[in-house]
C-alpha positions in Angstrom: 66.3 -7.1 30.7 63.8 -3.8 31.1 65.0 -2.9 27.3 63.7 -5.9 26.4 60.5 -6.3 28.2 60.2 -2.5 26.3 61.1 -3.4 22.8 58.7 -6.6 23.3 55.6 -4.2 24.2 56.5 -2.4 21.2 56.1 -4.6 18.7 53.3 -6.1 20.3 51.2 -2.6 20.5 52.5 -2.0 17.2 51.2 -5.1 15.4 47.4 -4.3 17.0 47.3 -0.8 15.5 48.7 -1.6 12.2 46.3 -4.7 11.8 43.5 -2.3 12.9 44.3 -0.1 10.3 44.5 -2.7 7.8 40.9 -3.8 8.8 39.2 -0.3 8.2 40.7 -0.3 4.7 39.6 -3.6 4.2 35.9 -2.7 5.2 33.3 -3.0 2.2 30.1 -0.8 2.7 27.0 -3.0 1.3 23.2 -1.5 0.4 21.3 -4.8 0.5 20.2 -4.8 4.4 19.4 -1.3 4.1 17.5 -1.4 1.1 15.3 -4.2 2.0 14.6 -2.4 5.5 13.2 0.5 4.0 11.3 -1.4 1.2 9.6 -3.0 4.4 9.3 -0.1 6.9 7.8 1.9 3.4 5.1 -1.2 2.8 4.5 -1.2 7.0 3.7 3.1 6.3 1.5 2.6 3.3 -0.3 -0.6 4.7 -1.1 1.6 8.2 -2.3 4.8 6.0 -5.0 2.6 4.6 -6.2 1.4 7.9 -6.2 4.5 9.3 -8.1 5.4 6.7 -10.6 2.8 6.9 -11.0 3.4 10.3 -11.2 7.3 10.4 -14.5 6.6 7.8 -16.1 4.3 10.6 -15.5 7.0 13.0 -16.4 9.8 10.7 -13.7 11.4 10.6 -12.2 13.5 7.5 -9.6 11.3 5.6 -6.0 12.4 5.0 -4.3 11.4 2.2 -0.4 11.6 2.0 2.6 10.6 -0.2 5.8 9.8 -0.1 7.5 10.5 -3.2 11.3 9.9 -2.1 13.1 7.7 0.8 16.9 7.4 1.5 18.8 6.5 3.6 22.6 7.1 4.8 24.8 4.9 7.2 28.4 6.8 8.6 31.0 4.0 10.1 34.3 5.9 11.2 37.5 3.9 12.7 40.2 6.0 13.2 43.6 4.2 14.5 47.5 5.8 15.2 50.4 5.4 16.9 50.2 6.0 20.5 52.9 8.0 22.3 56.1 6.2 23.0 59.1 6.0 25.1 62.0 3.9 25.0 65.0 3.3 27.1 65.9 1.1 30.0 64.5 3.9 32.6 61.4 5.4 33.6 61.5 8.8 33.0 60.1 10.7 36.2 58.1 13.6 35.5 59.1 15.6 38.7 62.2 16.0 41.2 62.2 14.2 44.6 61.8 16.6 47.4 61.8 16.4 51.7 59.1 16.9 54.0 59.2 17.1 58.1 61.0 18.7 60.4 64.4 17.3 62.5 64.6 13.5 62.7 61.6 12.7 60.9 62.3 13.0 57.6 59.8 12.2 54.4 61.0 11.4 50.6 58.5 12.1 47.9 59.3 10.5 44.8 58.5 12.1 41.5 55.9 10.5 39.2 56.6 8.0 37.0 55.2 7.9 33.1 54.2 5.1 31.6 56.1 3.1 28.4 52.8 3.5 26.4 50.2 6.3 26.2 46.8 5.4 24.9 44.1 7.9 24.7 41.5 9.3 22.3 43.2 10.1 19.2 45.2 6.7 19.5 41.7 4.8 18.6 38.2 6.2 18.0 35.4 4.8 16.7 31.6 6.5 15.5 28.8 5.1 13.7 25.3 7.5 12.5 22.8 6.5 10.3 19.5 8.9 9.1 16.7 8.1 6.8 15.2 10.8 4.9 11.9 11.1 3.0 9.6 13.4 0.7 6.3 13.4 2.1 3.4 15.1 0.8 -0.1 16.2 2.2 -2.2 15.5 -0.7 -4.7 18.6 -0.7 -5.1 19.6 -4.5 -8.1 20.3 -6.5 -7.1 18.0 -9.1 -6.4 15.2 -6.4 -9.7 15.5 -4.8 -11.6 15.8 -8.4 -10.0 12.2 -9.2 -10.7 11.0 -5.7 -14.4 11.8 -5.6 -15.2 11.3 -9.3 -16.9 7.6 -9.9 -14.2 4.8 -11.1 -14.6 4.5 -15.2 -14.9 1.4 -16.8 -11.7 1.5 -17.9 -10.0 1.6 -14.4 -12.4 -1.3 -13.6 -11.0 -2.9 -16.6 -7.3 -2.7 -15.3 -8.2 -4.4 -12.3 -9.9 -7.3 -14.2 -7.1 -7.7 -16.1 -4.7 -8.3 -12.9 -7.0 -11.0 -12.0 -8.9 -9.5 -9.1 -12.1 -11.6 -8.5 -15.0 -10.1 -10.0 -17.6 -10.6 -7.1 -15.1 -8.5 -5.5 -14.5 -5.7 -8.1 -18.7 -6.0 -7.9 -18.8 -5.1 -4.1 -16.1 -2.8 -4.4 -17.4 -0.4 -7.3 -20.6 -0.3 -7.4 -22.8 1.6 -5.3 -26.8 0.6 -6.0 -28.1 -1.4 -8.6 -31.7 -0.6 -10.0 -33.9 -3.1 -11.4 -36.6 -2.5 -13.7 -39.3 -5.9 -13.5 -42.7 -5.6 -14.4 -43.2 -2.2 -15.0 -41.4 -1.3 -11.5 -38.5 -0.7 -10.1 -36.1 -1.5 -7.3 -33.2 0.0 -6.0 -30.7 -2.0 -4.1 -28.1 -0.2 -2.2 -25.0 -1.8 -1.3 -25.2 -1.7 2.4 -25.1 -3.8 5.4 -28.4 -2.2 6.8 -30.1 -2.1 4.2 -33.5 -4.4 4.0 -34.2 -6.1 1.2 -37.0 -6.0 -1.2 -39.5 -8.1 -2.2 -40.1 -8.8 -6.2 -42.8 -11.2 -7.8 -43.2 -12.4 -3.9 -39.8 -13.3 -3.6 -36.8 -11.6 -1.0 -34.2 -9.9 -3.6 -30.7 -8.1 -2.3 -28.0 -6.7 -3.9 -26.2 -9.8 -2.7 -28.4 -11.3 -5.6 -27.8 -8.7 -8.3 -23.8 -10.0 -7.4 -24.9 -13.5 -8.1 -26.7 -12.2 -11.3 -23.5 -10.4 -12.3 -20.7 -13.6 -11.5 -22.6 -16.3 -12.9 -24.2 -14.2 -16.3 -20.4 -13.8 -16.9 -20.6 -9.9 -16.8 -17.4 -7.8 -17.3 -16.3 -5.1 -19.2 -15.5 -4.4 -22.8 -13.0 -1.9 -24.4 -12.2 -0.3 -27.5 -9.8 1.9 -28.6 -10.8 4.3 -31.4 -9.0 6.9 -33.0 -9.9 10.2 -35.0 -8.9 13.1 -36.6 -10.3 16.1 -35.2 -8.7 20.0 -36.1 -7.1 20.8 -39.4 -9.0 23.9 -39.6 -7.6 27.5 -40.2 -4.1 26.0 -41.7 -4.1 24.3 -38.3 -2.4 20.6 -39.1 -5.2 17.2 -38.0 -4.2 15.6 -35.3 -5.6 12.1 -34.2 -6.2 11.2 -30.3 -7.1 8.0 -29.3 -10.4 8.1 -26.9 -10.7 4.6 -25.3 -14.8 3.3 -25.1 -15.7 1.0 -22.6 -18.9 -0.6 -21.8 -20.3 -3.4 -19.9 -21.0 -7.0 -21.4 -21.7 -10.6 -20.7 -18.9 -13.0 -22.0 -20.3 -16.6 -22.3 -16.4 -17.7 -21.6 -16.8 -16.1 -18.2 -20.2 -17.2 -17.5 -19.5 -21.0 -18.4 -16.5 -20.7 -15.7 -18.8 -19.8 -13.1 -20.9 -22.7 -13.8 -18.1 -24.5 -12.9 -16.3 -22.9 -10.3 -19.8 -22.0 -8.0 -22.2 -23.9 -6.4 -25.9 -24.5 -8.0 -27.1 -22.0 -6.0 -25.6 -19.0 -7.2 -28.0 -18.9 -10.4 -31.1 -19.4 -8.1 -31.8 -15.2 -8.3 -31.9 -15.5 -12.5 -35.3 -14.7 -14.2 -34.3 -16.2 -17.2 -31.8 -18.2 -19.5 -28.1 -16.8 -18.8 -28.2 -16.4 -22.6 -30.5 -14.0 -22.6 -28.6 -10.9 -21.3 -27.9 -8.5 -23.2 -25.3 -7.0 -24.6 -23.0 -9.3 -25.4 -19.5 -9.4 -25.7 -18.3 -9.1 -28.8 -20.4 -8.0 -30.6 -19.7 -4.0 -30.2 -18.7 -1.3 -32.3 -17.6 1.9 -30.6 -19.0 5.5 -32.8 -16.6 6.4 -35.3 -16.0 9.8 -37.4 -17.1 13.3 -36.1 -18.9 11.9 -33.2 -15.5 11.1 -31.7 -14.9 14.7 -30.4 -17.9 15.0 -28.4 -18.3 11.1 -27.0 -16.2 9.9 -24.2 -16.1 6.5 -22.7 -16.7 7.2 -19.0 -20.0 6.9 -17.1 -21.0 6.6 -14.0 -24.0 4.9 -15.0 -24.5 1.7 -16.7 -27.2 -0.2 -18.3 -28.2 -3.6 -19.2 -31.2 -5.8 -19.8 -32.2 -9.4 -19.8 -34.5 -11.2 -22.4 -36.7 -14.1 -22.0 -38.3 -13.3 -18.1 -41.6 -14.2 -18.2 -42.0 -10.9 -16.8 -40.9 -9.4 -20.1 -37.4 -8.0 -20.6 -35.8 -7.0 -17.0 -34.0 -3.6 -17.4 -30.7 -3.0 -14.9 -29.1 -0.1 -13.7 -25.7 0.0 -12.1 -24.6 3.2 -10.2 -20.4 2.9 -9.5 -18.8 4.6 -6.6 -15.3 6.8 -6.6 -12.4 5.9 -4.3 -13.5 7.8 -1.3 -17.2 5.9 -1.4 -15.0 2.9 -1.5 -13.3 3.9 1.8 -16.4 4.7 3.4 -18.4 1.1 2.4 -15.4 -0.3 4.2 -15.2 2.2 6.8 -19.5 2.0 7.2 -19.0 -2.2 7.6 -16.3 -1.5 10.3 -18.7 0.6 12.2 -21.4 -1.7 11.8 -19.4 -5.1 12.2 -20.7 -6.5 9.8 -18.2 -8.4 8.4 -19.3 -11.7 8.8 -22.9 -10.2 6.9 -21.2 -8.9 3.6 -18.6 -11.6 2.3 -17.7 -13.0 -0.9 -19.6 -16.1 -2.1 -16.1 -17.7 -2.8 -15.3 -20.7 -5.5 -15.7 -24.2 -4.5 -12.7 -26.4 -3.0 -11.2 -22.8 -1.6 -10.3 -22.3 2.0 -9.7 -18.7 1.8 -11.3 -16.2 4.3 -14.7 -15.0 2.2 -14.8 -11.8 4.6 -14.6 -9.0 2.8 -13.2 -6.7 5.4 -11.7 -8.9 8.5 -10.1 -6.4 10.6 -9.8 -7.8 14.8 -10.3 -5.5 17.6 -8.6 -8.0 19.8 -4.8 -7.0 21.2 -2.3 -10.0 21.0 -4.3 -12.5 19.6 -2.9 -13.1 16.6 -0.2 -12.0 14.6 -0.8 -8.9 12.2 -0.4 -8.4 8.5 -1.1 -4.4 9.7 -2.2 -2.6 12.8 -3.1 0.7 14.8 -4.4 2.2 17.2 -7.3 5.2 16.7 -8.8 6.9 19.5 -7.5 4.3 22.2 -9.0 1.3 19.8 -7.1 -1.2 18.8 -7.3 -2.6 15.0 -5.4 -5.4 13.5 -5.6 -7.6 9.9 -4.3 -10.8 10.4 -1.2 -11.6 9.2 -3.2 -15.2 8.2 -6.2 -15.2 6.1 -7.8 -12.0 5.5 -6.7 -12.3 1.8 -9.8 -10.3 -0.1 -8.6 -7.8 2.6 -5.0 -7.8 1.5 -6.0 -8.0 -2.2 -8.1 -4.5 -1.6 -5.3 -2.6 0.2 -3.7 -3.2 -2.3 -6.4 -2.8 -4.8 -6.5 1.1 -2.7 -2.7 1.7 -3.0 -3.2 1.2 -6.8 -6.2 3.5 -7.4 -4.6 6.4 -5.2 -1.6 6.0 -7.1 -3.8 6.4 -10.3 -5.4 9.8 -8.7 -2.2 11.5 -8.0 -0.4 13.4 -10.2 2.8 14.2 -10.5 2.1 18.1 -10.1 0.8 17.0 -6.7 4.4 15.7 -5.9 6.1 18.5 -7.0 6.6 20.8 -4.2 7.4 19.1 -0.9 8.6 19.3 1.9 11.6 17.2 3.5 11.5 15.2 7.1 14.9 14.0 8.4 15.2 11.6 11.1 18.2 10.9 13.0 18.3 8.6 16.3 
């Protein structure tokens, strides 16, 4: 009977291992969770760079700009599974001799140690698991970087982002930095800032809230041309043709006519004159051609356009754009100021989205967050609902630092491992 209570624990202890082994050779690795968890935690890092950023400028504290040009990750699974020592026969097997203890009559028997069947220890089964993420990261501290960074977005950029279908009243908050109006024989300056006080023209209160009302409903946008050249061929030296893209600023009828439609009345209540009666128009442009070409570019910082038909006599505008950095510190500057609710987006009709232009809360735990951080013991949160002009220019950001790094920037970097 003890031979086969043996050979029955046997097979039993047997069948687990073997079907333990069969299971790791059965196991199929998969990327899928993995991959979407660092798409997510990478969005969560990029997301929480702008903030910080945004916030730093309302503190006034120097930006930091950094990139990550390369994330992995690696998962280890080990399961190791073998026979365990075994000993058959119809017998313990004692490990030790019996031996006698006391003295006279009293008499004790020690009995030698028995062993077991079945020996299980570490190298019978063993499991280990590590995973490690690992990333490129780069402090971006080049002269070329900060040269793009601080240099005034051209038209052309600006053309991109109309193209993607970014809102132009926000692309108009966004870029530009002052608008000057010449009226009369004088003119006015209008910075775009929370604190600044308005001025008054012909008697009347005029902000540069108003010159964005003048640019959305007079259908304003930009125009682009690509022109190419030849330029060389001297000195046995063979002509070679670039392509030098022209952009300038316009009124599109197509785009104004929308806004009739899509506003309310009173966004054309700052005009002077007919909405036809700006000038250029789109169109109607042709960029310089022939030896011109190598000394013309089509980036400016400072654009012009006029209106016809004021009673005033023609009205002469000046736009002055901003560069990425001014655009984190207008955000950064309404932060400090909370004035939020103050600057915001006229918006369409029939829309219910949040007009805020930057809705950031300061209030932990009472909502849900698309993003948030904490700077200097503050707390700073964008809702995870609403907020979308706020999540359309974070994004908007992640674009046009994209755009200002190169790849030389990327080049040399150093690399950050994280194991738990």
């Amino acid at each position: 009977m003890r031979l086969v209570s043996v050979k029955g624990n046997v097979r039993g202890t047997l069948a687990v291992f073997i079907s333990l082994i069969l299971a790791q050779c059965a196991m199929v690795d998969t990327i899928d969770g993995r991959f979407a968890q660092i798409n997510r935690s990478s969005a969560v890092a990029r997301n929480e760079s702008i903030l910080l950023n945004i916030v730093r400028a309302s503190h006034n504290v120097p930006l930091n700009f950094v990139a990550a040009s390369r994330i992995s990750g690696s998962t280890t699974a080990t399961l190791g599974g073998g026979l365990p020592s075994i000993l058959t026969g119809p017998y313990p097997i004692a490990t030790g001799a019996a031996f006698a203890t006391g003295v006279g009559q009293s008499v004790n028997v020690v009995e030698p140690a028995l062993t077991r069947d079945v020996g299980i220890n570490s190298t019978t089964l063993n499991a280990s698991a590590n995973a490690a993420n690992s990333f490129d990261l780069t402090v971006l501290e080049s002269k070329e970087f900060y040269s793009a960074l601080l240099s005034p977005v051209d038209l052309p950029t600006v053309n991109f982002f109309i193209r993607q279908g970014y809102p132009h009243e926000l692309l108009f908050w966004l870029f530009t930095e002052s608008v000057r109006e010449t009226v009369g024989g004088h003119t006015f300056e209008y910075r775009n800032l929370a604190s600044q006080p308005c001025e008054i023209v012909m008697g009347n209160e005029r902000c540069f809230k108003d010159m964005v009302d003048v640019a959305v409903t007079t259908g304003l946008t930009v125009e682009t041309r690509t022109v190419s050249g030849a330029i060389g061929g001297s000195e046995g030296k063979p002509a070679r043709s670039p392509s030098i893209v022209y952009a300038r600023l316009c009124f599109d009828p197509v785009l104004a006519h929308r806004a009739q439609k899509e506003y309310e009345e009173g966004i054309r209540a700052k005009l002077y004159g007919p909405v036809e009666g700006h000038r250029p128009r789109c169109g109607m442009w042709r960029p310089p051609s022939g030896k011109s070409l190598a000394t013309l570019s089509g980036e400016t910082d400072t654009l012009t356009f006029e209106m016809l038909g004021a009673p005033y006599g023609p009205v002469k505008y000046q736009i002055i754009t901003r560069s990425t950095f001014g655009i984190y510190q207008f955000l950064g500057r309404l932060l400090a100021e909370q004035a939020a609710d103050a600057v915001h987006l006229r918006g369409r009709r029939n829309t219910s989205e949040d007009p805020r232009i930057l809705a950031i809360s300061r209030e932990f735990g009472s909502r849900p967050c698309f993003v948030e951080i904490r700077f200097e013991g503050e707390y700073y949160c964008v809702p995870e609902h609403g907020a979308q002009y706020t999540k359309r220019i974070f994004s908007l950001l992640a674009q046009l630092l994209a755009l200002k790094t190169q790849t030389g920037d990327l080049a040399i970097t150093p690399v950050v491992r994280v194991s738990p």
